[in-house]
C-alpha angles and dihedrals in degrees: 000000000000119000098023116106111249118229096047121136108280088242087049090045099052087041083054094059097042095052082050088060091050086052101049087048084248092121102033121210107278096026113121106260107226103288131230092277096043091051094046088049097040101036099035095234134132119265095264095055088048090049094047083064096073093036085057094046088053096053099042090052086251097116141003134205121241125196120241078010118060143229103326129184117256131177117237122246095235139130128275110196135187100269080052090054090043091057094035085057097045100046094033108022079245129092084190127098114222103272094033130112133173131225119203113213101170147004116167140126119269145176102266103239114217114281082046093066105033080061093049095034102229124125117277112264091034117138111262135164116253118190121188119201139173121210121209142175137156106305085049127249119033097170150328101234125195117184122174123206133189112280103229090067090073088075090055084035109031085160082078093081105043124089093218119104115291117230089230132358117288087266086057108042100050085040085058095042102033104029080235107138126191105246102159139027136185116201121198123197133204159128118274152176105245096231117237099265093050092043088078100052094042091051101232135098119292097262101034108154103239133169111264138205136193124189133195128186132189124194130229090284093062082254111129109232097187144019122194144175130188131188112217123238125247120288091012133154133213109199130156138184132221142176124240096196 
């Protein structure tokens, strides 16, 4: 199956290609994953590889086991970040997992503060576009996310400040008007105080220690075209994969 490493354990393999359904929004939270008997039949394996696939989506956040019920799907709560909703855009035509939704609570220009506009190297006090948005799915709050853009690319976007639905991402839609296309990215990671303004929106005290992450692109040019940083909701996780080989 495309997009699945070869070469990969049978058990890991069949996990692989269920995770992929749940993705998709093929196998929905609370549906019975294929069973031990539908995997031996349909895969051609022995009755312990079959077992170890539904060892490995447990583990992964991928299914639970309920009791009088089965083994069901379920989605992670983890994060999606932007990286995430930039490769989600660019594979699907949708930076959303199924189940997700997005609230915009704000999208205005604004005077860049000081880290703004150290990360888009303008001078402090510069116009800049600051959009506000709240990410939700179905165990409630993923992230308040903040991302600040150039200001100049309101006149080629004006969608950008406008809280009304975009016709792509962000990514999507300066790469369509400007010809700029993100081509790097830096993450940073950390723990820190939600600031009093986010603290509402998050649902949780002013203070309360999150996980953070900004995020800076740069088009093809070496220019950054956004800057972002999104406080994490209660009880998330940020995990990411990657192959060693």
């Amino acid at each position: 199956m495309t997009g699945i490493p070869s070469g990969l354990p049978p058990y890991r393999r069949i996990a692989a290609q269920i995770k992929a359904r749940i993705e998709r929004g093929e196998l929905r939270p609370g549906e019975r994953i294929p069973s031990v008997r539908e995997i031996m039949s349909g895969e051609g394996v022995s009755v312990g590889t079959a077992t170890r696939v539904a060892a490995v989506l447990r583990a992964e956040g991928y299914a639970e086991t309920i009791p009088g019920i089965g083994t069901v799907a379920r989605m992670p709560s983890k994060i999606t970040t932007g990286p995430d909703r930039l490769q989600l855009q660019r594979t699907t035509g949708s930076g959303f997992k199924p189940g997700e939704r997005v609230e915009i609570i704000s999208a205005e220009l604004v005077s860049a503060a000081g880290e703004v506009a150290d990360a888009l190297e303008v001078e402090e006090g510069s116009p800049v576009i600051q959009r506000r948005r709240r990410y939700l799915d179905e165990d409630g709050i993923v992230a308040l996310s903040t991302s600040w853009l150039l200001g100049e690319l309101a006149q080629a976007a004006p969608e950008l400040i406008s809280t009304g639905p975009l016709p792509k991402m962000t990514f999507g839609l300066i790469e369509d008007r400007t010809g700029r296309r993100a081509v790097k990215r830096r993450d940073v990671v950390s723990v820190r105080a939600v600031p009093e303004g986010v603290a509402e929106l998050l649902d949780v005290a002013p203070g309360t220690l999150t996980l953070s992450m900004a995020n800076l692109y740069w088009d093809q040019h070496g220019q950054v075209t956004e800057f972002a940083r999104d406080f994490m909701g209660p009880d998330r996780e940020l995990a990411a994969d990657y192959e060693l080989e």
